[in-house]
HTML snippet that shows the backbone in 3Dmol.js (N, CA, C, O; Angstrom):
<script src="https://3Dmol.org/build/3Dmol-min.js"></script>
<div id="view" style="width:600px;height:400px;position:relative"></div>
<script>
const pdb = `
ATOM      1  N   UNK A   1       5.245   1.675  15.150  1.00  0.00           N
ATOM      2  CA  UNK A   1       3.928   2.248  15.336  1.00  0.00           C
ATOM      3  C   UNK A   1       3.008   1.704  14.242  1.00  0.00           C
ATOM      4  O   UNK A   1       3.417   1.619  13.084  1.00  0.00           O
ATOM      5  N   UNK A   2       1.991   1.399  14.528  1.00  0.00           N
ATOM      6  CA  UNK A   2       0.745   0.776  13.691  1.00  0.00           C
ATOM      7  C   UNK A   2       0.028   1.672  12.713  1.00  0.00           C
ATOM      8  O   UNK A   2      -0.394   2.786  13.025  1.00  0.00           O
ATOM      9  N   UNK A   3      -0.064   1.247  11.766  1.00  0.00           N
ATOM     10  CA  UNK A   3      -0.678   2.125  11.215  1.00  0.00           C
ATOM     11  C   UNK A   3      -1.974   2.371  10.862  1.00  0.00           C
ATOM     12  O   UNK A   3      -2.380   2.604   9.723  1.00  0.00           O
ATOM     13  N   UNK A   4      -3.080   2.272  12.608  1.00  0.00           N
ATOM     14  CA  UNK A   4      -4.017   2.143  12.684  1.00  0.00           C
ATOM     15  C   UNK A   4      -4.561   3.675  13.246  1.00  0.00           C
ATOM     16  O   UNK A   4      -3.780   4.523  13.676  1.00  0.00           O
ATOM     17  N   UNK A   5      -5.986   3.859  13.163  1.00  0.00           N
ATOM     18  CA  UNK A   5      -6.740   4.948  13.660  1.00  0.00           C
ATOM     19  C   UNK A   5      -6.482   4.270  14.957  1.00  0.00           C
ATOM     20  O   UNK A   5      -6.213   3.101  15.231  1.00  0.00           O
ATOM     21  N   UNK A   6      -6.672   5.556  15.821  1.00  0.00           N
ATOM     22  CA  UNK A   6      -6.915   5.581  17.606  1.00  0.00           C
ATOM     23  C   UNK A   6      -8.179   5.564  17.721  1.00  0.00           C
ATOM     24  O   UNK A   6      -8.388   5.523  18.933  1.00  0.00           O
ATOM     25  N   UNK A   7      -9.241   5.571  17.123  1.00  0.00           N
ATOM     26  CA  UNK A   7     -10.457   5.815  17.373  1.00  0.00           C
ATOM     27  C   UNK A   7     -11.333   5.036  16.963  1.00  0.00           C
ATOM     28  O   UNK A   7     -12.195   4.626  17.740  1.00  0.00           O
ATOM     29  N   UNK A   8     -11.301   4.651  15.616  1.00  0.00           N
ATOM     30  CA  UNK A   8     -12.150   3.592  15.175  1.00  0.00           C
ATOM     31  C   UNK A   8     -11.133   2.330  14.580  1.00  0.00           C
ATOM     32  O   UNK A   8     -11.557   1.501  13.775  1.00  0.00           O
ATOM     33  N   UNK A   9      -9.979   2.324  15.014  1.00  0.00           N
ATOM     34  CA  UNK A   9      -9.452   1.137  14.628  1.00  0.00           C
ATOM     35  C   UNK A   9      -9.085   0.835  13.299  1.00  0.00           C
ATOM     36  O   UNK A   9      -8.458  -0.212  13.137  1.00  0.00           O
ATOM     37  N   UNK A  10      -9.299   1.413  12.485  1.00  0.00           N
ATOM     38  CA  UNK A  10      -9.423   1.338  10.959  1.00  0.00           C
ATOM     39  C   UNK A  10      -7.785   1.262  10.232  1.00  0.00           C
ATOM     40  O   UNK A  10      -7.084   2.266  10.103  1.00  0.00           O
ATOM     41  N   UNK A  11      -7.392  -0.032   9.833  1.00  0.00           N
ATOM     42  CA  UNK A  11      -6.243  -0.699   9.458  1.00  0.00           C
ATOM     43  C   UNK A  11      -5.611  -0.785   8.389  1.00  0.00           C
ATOM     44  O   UNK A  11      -6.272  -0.397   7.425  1.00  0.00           O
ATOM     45  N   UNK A  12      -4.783  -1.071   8.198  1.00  0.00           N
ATOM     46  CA  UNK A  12      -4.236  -1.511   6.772  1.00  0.00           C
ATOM     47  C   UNK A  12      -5.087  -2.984   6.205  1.00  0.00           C
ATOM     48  O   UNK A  12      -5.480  -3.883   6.948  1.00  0.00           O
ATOM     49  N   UNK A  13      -5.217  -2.945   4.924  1.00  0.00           N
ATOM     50  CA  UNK A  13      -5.977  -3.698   4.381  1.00  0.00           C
ATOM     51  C   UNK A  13      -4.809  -4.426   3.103  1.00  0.00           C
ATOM     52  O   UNK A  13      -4.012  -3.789   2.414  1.00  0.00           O
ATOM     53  N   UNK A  14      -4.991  -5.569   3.097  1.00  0.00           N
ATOM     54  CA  UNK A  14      -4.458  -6.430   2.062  1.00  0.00           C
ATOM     55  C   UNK A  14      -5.102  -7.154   1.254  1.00  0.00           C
ATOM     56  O   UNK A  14      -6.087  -7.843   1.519  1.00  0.00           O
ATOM     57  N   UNK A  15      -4.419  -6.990  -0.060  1.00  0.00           N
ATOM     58  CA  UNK A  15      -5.302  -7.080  -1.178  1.00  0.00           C
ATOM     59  C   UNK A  15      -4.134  -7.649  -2.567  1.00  0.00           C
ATOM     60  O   UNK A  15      -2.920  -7.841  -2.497  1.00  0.00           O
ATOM     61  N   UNK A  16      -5.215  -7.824  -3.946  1.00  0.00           N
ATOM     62  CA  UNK A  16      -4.147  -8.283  -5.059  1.00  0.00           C
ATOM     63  C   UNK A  16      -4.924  -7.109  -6.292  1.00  0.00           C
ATOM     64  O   UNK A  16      -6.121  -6.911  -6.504  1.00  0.00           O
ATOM     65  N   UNK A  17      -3.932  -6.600  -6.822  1.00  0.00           N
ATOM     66  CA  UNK A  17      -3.362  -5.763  -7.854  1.00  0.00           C
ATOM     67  C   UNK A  17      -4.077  -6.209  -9.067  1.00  0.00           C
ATOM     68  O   UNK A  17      -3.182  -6.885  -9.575  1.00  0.00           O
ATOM     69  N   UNK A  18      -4.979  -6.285  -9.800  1.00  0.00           N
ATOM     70  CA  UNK A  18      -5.127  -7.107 -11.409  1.00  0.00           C
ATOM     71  C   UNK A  18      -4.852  -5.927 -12.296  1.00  0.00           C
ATOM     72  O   UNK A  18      -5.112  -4.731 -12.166  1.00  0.00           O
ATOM     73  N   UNK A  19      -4.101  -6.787 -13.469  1.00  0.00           N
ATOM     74  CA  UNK A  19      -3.546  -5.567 -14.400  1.00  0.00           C
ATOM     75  C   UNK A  19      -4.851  -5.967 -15.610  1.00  0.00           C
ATOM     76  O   UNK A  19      -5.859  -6.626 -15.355  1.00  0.00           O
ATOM     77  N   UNK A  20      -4.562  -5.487 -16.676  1.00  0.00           N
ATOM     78  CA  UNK A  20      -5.742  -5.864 -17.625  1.00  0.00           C
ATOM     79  C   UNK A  20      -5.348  -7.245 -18.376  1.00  0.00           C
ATOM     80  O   UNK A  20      -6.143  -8.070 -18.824  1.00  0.00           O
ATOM     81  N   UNK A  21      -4.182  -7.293 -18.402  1.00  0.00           N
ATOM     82  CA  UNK A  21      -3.535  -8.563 -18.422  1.00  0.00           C
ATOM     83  C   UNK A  21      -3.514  -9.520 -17.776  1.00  0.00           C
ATOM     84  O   UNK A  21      -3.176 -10.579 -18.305  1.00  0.00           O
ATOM     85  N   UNK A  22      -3.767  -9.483 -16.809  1.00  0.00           N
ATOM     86  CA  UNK A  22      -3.989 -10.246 -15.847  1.00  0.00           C
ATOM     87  C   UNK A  22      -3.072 -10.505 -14.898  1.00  0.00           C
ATOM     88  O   UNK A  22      -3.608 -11.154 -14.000  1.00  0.00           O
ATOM     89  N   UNK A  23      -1.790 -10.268 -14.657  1.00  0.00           N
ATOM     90  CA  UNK A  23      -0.789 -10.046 -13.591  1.00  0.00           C
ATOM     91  C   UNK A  23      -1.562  -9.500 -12.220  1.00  0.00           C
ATOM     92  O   UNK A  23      -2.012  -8.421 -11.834  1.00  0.00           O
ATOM     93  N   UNK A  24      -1.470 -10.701 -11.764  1.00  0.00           N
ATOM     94  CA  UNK A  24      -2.138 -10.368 -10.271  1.00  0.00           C
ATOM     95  C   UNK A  24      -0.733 -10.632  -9.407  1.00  0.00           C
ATOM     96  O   UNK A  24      -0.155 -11.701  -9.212  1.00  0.00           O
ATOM     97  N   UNK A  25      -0.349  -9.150  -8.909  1.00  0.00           N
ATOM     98  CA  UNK A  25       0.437  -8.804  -7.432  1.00  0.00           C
ATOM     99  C   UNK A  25      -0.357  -8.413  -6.392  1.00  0.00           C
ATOM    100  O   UNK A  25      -1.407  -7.777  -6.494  1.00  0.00           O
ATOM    101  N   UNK A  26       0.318  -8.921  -5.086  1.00  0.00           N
ATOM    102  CA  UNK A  26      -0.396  -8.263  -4.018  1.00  0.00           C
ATOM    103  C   UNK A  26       0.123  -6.751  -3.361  1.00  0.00           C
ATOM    104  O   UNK A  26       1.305  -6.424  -3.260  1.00  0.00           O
ATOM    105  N   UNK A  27      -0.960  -5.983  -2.976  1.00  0.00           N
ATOM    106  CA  UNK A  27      -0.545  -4.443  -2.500  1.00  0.00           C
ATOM    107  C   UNK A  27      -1.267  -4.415  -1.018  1.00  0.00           C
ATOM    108  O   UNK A  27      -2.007  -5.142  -0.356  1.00  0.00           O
ATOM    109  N   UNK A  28      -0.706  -3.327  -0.912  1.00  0.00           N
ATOM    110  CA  UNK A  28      -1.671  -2.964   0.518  1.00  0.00           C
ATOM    111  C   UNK A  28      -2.385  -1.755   0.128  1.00  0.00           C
ATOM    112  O   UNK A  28      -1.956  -1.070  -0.801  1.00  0.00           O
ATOM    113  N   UNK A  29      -3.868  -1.312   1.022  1.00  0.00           N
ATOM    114  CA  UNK A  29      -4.336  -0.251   1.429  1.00  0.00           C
ATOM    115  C   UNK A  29      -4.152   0.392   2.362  1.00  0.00           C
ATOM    116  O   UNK A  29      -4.253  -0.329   3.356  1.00  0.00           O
ATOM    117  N   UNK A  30      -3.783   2.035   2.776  1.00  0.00           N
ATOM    118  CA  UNK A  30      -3.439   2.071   3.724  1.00  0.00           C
ATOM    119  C   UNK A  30      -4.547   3.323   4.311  1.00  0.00           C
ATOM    120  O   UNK A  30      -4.869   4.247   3.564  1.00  0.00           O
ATOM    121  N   UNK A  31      -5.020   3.228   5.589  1.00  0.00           N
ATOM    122  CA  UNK A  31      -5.953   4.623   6.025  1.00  0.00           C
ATOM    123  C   UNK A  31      -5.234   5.875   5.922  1.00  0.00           C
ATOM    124  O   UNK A  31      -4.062   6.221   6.069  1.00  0.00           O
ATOM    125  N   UNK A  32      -6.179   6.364   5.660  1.00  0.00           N
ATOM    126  CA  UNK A  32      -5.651   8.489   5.111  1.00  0.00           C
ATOM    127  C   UNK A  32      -5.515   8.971   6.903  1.00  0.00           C
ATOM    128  O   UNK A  32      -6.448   9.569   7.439  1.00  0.00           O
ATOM    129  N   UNK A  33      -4.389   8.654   7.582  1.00  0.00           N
ATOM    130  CA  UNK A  33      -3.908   8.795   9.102  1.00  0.00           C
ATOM    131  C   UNK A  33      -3.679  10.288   9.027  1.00  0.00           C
ATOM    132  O   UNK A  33      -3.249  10.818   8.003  1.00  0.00           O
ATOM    133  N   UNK A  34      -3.922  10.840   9.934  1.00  0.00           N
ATOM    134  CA  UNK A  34      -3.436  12.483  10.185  1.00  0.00           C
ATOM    135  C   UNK A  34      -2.815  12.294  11.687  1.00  0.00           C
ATOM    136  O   UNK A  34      -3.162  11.262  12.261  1.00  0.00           O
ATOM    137  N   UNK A  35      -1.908  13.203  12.406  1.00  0.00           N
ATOM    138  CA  UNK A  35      -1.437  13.156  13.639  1.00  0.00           C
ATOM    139  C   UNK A  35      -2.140  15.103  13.898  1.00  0.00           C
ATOM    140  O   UNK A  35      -1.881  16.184  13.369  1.00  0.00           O
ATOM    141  N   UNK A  36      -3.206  14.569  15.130  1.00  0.00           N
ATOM    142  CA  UNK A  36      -3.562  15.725  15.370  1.00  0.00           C
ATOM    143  C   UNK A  36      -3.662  16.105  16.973  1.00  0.00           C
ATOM    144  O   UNK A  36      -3.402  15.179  17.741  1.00  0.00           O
ATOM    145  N   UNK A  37      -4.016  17.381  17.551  1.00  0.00           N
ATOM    146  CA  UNK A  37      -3.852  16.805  18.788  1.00  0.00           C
ATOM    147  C   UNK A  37      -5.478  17.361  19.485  1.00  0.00           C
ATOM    148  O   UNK A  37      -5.991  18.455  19.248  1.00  0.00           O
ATOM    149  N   UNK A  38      -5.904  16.563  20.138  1.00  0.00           N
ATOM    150  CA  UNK A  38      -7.213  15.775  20.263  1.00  0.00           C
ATOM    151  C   UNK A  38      -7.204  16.230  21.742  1.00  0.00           C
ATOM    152  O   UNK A  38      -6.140  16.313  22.355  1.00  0.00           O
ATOM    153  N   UNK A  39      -8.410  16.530  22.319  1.00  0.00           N
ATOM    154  CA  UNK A  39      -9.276  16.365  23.503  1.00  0.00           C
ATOM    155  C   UNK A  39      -9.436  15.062  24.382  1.00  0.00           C
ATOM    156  O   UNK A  39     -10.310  14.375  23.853  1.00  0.00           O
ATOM    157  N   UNK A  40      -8.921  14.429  25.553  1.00  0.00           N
ATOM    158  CA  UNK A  40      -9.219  13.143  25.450  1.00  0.00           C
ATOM    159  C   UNK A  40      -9.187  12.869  26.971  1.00  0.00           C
ATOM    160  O   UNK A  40      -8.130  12.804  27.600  1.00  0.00           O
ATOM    161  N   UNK A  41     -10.212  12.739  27.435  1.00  0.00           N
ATOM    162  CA  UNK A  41     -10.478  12.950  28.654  1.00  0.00           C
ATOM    163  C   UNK A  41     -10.342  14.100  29.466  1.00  0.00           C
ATOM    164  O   UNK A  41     -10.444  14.015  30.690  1.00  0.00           O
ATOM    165  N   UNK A  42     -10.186  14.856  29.055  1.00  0.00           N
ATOM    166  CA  UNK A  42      -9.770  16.444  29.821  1.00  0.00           C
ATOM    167  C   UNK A  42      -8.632  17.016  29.453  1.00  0.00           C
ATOM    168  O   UNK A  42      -8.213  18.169  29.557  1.00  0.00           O
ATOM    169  N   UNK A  43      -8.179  16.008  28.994  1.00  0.00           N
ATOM    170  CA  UNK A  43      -6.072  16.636  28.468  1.00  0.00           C
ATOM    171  C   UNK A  43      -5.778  16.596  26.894  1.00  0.00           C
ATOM    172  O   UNK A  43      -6.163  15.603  26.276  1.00  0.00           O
ATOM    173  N   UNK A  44      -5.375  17.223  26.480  1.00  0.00           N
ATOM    174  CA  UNK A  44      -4.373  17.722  25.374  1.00  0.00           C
ATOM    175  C   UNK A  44      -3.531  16.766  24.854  1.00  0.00           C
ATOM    176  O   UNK A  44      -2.396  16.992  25.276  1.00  0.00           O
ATOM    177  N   UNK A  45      -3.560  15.678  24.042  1.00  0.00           N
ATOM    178  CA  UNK A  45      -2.925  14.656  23.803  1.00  0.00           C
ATOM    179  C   UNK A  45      -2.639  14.392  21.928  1.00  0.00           C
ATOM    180  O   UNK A  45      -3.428  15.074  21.275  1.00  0.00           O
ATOM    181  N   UNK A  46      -1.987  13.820  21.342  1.00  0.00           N
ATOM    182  CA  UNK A  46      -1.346  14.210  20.121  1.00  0.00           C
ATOM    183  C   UNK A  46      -1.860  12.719  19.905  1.00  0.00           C
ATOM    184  O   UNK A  46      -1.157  11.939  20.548  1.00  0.00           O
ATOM    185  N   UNK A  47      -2.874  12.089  19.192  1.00  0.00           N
ATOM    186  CA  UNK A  47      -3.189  10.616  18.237  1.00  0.00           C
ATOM    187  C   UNK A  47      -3.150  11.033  17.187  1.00  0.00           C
ATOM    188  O   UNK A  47      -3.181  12.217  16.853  1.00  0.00           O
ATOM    189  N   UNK A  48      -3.038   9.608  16.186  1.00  0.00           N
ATOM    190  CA  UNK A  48      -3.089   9.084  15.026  1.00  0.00           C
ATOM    191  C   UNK A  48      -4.767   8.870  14.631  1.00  0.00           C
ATOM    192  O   UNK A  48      -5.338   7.802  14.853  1.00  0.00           O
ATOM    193  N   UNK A  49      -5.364   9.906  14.092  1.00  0.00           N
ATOM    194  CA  UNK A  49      -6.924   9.467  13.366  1.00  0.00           C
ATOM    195  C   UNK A  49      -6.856   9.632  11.889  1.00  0.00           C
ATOM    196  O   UNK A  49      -6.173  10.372  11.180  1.00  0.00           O
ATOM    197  N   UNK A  50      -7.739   8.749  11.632  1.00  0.00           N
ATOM    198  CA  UNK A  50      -8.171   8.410   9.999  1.00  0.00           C
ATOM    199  C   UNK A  50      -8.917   9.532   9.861  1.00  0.00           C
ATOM    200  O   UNK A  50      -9.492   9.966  10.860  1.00  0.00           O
ATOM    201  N   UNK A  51      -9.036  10.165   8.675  1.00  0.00           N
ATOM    202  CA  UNK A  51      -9.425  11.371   7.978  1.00  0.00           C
ATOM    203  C   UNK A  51     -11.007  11.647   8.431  1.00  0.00           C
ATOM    204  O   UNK A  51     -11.407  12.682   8.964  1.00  0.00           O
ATOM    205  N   UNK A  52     -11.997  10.210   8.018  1.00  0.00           N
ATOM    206  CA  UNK A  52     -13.223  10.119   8.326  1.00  0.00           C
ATOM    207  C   UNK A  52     -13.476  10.572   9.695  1.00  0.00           C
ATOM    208  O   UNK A  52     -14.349  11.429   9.829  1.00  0.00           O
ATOM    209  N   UNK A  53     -12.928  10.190  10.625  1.00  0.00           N
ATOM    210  CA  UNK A  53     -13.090  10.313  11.815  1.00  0.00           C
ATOM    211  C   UNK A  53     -12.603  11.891  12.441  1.00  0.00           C
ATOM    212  O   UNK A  53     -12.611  12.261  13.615  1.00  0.00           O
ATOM    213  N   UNK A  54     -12.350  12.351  11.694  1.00  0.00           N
ATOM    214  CA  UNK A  54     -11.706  14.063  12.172  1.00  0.00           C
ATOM    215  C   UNK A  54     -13.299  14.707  11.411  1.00  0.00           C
ATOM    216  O   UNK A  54     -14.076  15.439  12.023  1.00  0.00           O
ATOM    217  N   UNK A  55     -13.489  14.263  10.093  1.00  0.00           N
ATOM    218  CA  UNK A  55     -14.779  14.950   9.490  1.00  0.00           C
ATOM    219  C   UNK A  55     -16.029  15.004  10.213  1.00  0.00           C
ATOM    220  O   UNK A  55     -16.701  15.994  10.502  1.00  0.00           O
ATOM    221  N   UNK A  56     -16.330  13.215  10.573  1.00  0.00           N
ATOM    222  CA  UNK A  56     -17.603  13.044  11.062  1.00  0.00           C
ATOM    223  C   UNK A  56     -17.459  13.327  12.972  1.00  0.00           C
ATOM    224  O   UNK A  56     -18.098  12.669  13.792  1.00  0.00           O
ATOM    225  N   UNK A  57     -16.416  14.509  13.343  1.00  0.00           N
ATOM    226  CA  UNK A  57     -16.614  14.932  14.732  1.00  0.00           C
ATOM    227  C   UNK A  57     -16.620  13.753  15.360  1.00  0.00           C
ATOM    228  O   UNK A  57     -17.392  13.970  16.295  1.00  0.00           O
ATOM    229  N   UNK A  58     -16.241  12.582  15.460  1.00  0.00           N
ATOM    230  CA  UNK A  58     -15.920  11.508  16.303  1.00  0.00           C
ATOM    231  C   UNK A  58     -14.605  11.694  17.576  1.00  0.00           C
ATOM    232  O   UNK A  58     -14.410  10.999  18.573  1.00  0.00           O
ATOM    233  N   UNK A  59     -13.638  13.246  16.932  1.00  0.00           N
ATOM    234  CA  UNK A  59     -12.337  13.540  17.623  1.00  0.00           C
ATOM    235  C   UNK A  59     -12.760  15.107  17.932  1.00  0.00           C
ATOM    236  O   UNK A  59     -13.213  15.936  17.143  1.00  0.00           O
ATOM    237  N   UNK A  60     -12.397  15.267  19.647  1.00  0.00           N
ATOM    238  CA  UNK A  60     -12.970  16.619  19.277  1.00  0.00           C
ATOM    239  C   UNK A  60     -10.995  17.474  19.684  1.00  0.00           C
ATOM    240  O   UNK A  60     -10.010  17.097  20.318  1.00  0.00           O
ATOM    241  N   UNK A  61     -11.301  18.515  18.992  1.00  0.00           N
ATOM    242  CA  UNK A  61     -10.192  19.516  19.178  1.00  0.00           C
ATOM    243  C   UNK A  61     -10.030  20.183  20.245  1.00  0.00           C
ATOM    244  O   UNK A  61     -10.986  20.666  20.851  1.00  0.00           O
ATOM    245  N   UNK A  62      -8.885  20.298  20.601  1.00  0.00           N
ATOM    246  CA  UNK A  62      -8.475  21.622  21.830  1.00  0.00           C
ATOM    247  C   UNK A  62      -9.333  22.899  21.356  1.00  0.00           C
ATOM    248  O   UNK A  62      -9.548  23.223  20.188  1.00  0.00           O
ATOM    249  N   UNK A  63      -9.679  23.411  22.268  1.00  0.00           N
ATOM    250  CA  UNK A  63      -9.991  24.979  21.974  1.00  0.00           C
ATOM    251  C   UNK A  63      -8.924  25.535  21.652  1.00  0.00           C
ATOM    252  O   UNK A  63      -7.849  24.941  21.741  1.00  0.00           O
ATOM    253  N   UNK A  64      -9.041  26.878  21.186  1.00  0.00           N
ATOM    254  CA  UNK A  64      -8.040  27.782  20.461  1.00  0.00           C
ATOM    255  C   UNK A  64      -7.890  28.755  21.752  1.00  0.00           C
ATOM    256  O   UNK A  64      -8.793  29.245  22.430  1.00  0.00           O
ATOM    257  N   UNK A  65      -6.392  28.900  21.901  1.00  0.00           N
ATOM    258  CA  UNK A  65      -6.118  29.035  23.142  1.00  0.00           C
ATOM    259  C   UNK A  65      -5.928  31.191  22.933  1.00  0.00           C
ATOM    260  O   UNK A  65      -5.122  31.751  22.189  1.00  0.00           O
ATOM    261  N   UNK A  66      -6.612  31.649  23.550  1.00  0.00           N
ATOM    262  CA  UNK A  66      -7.192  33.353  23.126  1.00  0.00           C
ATOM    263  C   UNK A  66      -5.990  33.730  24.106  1.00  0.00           C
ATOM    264  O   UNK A  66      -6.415  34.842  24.422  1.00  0.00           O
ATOM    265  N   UNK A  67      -4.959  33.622  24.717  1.00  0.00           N
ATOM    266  CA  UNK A  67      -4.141  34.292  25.303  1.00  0.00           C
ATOM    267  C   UNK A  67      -3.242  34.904  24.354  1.00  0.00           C
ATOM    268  O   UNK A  67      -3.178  36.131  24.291  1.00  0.00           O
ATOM    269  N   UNK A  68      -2.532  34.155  23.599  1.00  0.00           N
ATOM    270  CA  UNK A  68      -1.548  34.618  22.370  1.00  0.00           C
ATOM    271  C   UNK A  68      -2.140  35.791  21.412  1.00  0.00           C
ATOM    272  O   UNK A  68      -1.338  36.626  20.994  1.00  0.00           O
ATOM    273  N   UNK A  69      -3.580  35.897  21.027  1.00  0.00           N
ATOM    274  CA  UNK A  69      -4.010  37.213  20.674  1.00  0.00           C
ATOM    275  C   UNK A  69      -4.320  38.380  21.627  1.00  0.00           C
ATOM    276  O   UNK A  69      -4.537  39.514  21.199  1.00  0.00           O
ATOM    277  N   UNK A  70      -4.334  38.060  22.951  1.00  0.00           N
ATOM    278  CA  UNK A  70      -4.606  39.134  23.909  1.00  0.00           C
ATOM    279  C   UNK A  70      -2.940  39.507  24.248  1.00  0.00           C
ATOM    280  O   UNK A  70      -2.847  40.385  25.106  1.00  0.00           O
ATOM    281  N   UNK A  71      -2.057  39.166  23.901  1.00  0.00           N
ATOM    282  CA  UNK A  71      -0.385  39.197  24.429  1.00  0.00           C
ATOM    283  C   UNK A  71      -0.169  40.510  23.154  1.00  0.00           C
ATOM    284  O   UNK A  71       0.213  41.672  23.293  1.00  0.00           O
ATOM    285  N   UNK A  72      -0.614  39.713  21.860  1.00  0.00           N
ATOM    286  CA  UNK A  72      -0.221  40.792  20.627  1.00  0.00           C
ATOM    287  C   UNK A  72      -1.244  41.941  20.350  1.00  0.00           C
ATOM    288  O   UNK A  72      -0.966  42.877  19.600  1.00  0.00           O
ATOM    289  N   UNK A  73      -2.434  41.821  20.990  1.00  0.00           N
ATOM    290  CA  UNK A  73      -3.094  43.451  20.764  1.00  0.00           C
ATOM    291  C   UNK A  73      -2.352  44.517  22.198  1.00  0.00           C
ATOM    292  O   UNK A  73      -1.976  45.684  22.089  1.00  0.00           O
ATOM    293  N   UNK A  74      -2.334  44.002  22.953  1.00  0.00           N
ATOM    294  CA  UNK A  74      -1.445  44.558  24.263  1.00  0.00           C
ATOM    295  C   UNK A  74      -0.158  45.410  23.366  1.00  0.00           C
ATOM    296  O   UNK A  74      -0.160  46.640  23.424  1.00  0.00           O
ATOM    297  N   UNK A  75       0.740  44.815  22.688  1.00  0.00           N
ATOM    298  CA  UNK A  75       2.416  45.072  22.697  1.00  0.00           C
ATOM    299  C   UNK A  75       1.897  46.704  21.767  1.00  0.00           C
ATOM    300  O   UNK A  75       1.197  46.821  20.761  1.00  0.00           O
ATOM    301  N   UNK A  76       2.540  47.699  22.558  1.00  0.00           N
ATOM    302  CA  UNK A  76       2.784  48.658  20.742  1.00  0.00           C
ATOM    303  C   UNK A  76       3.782  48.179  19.632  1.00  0.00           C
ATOM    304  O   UNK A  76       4.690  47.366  19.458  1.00  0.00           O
ATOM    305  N   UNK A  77       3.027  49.239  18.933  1.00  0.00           N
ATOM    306  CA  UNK A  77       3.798  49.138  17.449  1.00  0.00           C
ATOM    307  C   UNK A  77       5.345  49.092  17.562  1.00  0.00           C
ATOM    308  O   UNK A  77       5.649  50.216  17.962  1.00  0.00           O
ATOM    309  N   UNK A  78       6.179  48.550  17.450  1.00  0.00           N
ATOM    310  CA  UNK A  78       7.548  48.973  17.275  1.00  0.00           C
ATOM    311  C   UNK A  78       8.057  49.634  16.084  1.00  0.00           C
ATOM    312  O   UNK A  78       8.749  50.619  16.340  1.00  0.00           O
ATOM    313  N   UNK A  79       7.909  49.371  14.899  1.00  0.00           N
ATOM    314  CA  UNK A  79       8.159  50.128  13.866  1.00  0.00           C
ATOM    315  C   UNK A  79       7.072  51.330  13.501  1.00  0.00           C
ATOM    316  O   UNK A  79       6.069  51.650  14.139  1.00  0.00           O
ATOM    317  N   UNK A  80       7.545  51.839  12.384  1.00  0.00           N
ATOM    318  CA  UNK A  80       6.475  52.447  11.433  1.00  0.00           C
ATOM    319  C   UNK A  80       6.724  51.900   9.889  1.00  0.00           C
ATOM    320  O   UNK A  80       7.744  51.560   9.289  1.00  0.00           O
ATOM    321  N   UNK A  81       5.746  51.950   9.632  1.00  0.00           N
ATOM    322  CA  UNK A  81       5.775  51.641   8.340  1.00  0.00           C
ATOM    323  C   UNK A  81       6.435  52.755   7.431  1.00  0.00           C
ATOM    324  O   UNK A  81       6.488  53.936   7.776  1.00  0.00           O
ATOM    325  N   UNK A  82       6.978  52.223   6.123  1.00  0.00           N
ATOM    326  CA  UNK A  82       7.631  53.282   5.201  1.00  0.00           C
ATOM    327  C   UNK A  82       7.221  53.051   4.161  1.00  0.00           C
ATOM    328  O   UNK A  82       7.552  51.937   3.754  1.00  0.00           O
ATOM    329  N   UNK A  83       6.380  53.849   3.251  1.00  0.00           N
ATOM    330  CA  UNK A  83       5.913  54.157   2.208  1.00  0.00           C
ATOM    331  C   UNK A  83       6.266  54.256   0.898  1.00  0.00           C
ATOM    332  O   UNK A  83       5.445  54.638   0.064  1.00  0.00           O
TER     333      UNK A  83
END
`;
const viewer = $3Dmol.createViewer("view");
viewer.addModel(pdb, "pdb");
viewer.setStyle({}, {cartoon: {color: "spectrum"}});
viewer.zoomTo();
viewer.render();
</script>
């Protein structure tokens, strides 16, 4: 798997290291990737986006699905509390 954004493409970057000494190695940069799960054409789907792209609303989110709080105000109490 690549270790690219799904959205804006945004890649690993290659580059060289300078120490103050001057020892030049080469490193990589890598994008701040999150695995989130995203809106994407109508369906519920799990991509790889770069951090920027979750901030600046470029990815939009599932709604928050209100059944699971209407299931737990429904149930009674089973215990009581003890003091």
């Amino acid at each position: 798997m690549a270790k690219q954004c799904e959205i804006c493409g945004k890649g690993t970057v290659t580059g060289r290291k300078v120490s103050h000494a001057h020892n030049v190695t080469s490193r990589t940069w890598e994008p701040n990737l999150r695995s989130i799960k995203a809106l994407i054409a109508g369906t519920v789907k799990r991509v790889r986006v770069c951090a920027r792209c979750i901030r600046s609303g470029k990815v939009q989110r599932p709604p928050v699905r209100t059944y699971v709080a209407q299931v737990a105000s429904d149930k009674p109490a089973t215990g009581t509390a003890k003091h």
